[in-house]
N, C-alpha and C positions, 0 to 999 in steps of 0.2 A: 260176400256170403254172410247170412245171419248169422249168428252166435245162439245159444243156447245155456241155459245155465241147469241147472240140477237141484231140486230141494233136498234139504241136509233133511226134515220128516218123513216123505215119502219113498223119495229117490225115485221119483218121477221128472221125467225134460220139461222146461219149461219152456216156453219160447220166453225171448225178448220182447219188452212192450213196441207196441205199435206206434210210430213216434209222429205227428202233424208240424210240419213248421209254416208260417203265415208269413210270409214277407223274402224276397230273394235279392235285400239289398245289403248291405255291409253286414250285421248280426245274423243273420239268417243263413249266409252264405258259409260265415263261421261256424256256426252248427253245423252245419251239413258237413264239415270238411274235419270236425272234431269225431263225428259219430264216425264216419267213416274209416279215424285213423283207428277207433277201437273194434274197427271191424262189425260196426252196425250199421246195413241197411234196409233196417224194415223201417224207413221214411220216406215221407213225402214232403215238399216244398212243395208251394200253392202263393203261385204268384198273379198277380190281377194283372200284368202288362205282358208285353212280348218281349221283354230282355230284363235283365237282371242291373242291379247294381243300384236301384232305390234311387235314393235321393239325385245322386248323379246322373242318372234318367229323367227324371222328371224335371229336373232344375236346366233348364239350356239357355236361361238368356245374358245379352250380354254382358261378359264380363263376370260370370258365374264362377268363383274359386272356393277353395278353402281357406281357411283363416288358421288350420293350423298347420304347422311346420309339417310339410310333404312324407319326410323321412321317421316320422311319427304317426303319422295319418296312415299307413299300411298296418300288415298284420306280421308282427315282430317274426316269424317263421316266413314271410315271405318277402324279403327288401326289394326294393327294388332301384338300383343304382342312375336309374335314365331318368329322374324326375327332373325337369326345364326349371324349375323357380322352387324357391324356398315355398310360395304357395300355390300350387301348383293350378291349372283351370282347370275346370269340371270334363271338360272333354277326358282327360286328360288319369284322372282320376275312373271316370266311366269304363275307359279301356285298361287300366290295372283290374279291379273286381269282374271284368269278361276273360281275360286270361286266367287268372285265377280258377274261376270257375272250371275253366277247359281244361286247367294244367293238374287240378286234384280230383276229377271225375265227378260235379256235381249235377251238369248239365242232365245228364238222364235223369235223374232222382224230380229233377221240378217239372211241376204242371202247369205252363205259360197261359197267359191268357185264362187265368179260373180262378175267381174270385171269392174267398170264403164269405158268406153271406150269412151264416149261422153257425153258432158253436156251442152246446148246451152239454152238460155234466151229467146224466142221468144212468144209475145203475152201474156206479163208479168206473164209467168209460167216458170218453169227449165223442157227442155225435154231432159230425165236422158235416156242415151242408155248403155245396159251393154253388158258383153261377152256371154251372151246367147243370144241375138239378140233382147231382149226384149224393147220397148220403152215404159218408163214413165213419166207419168207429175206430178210434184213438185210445190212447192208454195215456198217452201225455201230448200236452198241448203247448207249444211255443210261439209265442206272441212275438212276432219281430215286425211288425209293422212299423214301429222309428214314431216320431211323435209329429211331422210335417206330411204322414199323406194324405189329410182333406185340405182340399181346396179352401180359402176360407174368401169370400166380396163381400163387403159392408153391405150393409141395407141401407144406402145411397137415394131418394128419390129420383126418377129419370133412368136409373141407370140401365134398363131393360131395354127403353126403349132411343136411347144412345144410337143413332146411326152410322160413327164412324167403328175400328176397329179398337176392339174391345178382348184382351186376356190375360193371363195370370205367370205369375214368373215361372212358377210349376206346371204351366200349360204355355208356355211359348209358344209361337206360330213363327216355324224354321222360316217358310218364304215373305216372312213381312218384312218390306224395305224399308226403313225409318226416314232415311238420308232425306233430308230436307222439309219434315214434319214439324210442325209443331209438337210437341210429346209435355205430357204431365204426369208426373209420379203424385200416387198418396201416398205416405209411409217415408218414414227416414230408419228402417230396419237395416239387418244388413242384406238385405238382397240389395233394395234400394242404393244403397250405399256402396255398393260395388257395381252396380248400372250406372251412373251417372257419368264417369266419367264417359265411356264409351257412347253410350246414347247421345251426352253433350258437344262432341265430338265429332258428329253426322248431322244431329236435327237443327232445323234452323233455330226452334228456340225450343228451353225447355222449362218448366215450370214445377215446383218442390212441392207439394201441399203438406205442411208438418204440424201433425198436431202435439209430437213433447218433440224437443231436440234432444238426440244422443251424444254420448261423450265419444269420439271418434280419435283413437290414437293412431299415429302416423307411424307407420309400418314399413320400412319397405321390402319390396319382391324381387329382388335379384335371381336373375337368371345365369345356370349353371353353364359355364363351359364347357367344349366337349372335350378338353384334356380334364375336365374335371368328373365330364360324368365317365370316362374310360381309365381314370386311378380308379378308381371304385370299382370300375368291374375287377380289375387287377387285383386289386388291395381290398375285399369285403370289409376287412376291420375300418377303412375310413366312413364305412357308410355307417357302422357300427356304436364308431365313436360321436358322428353328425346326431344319430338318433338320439346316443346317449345326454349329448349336449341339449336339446330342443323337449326333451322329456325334462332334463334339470334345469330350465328356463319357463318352464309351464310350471313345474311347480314350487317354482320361486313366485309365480303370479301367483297360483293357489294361495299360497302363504299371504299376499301382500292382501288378498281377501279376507282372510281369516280374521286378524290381528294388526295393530297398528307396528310400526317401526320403518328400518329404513326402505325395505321392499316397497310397502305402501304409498313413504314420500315419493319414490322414483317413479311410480306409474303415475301418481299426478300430476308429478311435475310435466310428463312425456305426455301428457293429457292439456295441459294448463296452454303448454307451449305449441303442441298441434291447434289449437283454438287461436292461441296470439298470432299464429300465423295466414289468417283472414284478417288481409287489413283492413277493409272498408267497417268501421264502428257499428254499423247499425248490422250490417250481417253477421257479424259478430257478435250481436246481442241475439240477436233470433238464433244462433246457433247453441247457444251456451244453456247448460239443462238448471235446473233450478236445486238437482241433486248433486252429492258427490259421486267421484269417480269409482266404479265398480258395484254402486248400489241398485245396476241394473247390469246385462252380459252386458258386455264390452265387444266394439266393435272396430276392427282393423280394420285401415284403410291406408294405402300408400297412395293413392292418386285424388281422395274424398277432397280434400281440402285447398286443391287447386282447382277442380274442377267446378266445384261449387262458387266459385271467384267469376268463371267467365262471363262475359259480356252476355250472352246467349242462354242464362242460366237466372230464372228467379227463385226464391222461398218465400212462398205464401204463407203465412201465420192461421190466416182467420178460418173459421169451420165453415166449410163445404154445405151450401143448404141445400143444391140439387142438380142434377145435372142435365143439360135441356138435350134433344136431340141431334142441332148443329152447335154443337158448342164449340163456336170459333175454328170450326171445320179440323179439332181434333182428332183424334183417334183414340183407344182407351184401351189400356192393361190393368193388371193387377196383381201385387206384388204376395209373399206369403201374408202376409198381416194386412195387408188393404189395398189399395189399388191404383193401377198404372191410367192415364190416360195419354193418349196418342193424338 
């Protein structure tokens, strides 16, 4: 039900503003699940896809997680005690924000598949133009669009007219078989950084194209047992106390960003020594960034720095001049920040 409020000059009803949300993935969903506890639903949610949940939609390829502690990564009103790993995979995360959605009533409220295409301020109201051609007026406007949903491909010479198979981490193609490709990644991001293992692990060979090296700390992802994920349903405080733990380990990293001391020496050192462990010298030099640690995000990886060792696995240093159309009867992707080839 709407709400209504009352002016203290007239004492005339007012209606509540008309509320637009853009986006139906993690921040969006949250709005829609806050208005609702105050008992407003004059809104709309305006989603460009057929389901919900953002990033975790759009991101499906191999080996896709989070990097932050699972029991942290939800929404502190809604735990969830079943998470498999300290960082949980994207699958996995996808289907936590679809329950959600279904379990606090936000599903009716969005309009799947309609894409906001214009949003202008005129005559102190927001006139919201979507992909069905439709125009509406708003009183406030909520940007939850998240900061990864355009696609971004280099401007690569060749790269159009590329013959083999060709796409994007945020555009994965669910039926492509990799198992026994050759495959080449651009980008040492973290998407990249968390494909590698898996990809190197199937294709016959795979190939790094990196143009700066990241600092890569060694992480690992333990997976929960199921007497551990069933105290938890029992005992809600353990999941309580995990979160409380994983929130004051984040911001002990915060801190080691901020200001120098011993927080600081520890991530480098756990930096220094994930690096020392590529033994081969020369890989080991092409890995290692010419910055210090945390003077770009920081990227976790438990499996990066074995993977990157295999027999089956190069790092190309030099820049990419072009790419021809059978190029070495590849295939070709493309990661958030630049691009995969196959």
């Amino acid at each position: 039900m709407t709400s209504s409020s009352t002016s203290s000059d007239t004492g005339e009803s007012v209606s509540d503003p008309r509320i637009c949300i853009v986006g139906a993935g993690m921040s969006g969903i949250l709005m829609a699940i806050k208005l609702l506890e105050q008992g407003i639903d004059n809104f709309v949610v305006f989603e460009k896809s057929s389901s919900v949940s953002g990033t975790w939609r759009q991101n499906r390829y191999p080996g896709v997680a989070c990097d932050v502690a699972s029991f942290t990564y939800c929404y502190s009103f809604e735990p969830n005690p079943d998470w498999s790993h300290r960082f949980s995979p994207g699958p996995e995360i996808r289907a936590y924000f679809e329950r959600v959605v279904d379990k606090y009533g936000v599903r009716p409220f969005i309009r799947f598949n309609t894409e906001v295409t214009e949003a202008c301020f005129v005559d102190e109201q927001w006139r919201v133009t979507s992909s069905d051609g439709q125009q509406q007026f708003f009183d406030i406007y909520v940007a939850a669009t998240g900061p990864l949903n355009n696609l971004h491909y280099p401007n690569i010479k060749g790269l159009k007219d590329f013959a083999g198979t060709c796409c994007h981490t945020a555009d994965w193609d669910d039926n492509f078989d990799y198992t026994g490709k050759r495959v080449g990644i651009i980008g040492t991001g973290s998407s990249s950084v968390q494909s590698i293992d898996p990809l190197s692990a199937k294709a016959e060979h795979l190939t790094i194209f990196q143009r700066t090296p990241q600092w890569v700390m060694a992480t690992d992802n333990p997976e929960y047992s199921a007497l551990a994920i069933k105290l938890k349903h029992r005992l809600p405080v353990l999941g309580k106390l995990t979160r409380w733990f994983y929130a004051w380990i984040g911001e002990q990293f915060g801190l080691a960003a901020l200001k120098d001391g011993f927080r600081r020496k520890l991530v480098f050192k756990a930096c220094y020594q994930a690096l020392n462990a590529v033994r081969d010298p020369e890989l080991r030099k092409k890995l290692t960034p010419d910055y210090l640690p945390m003077c770009r995000r920081m990227i976790m990886s438990g499996t990066f720095h074995e993977a990157v060792q295999r027999t089956n696995v190069l790092v190309e240093t030099t820049s990419i001049d072009r790419i021809t159309p059978r190029a070495f009867g590849w295939s070709m992707v493309a990661n958030t920040n630049w691009i995969y080839l196959f």
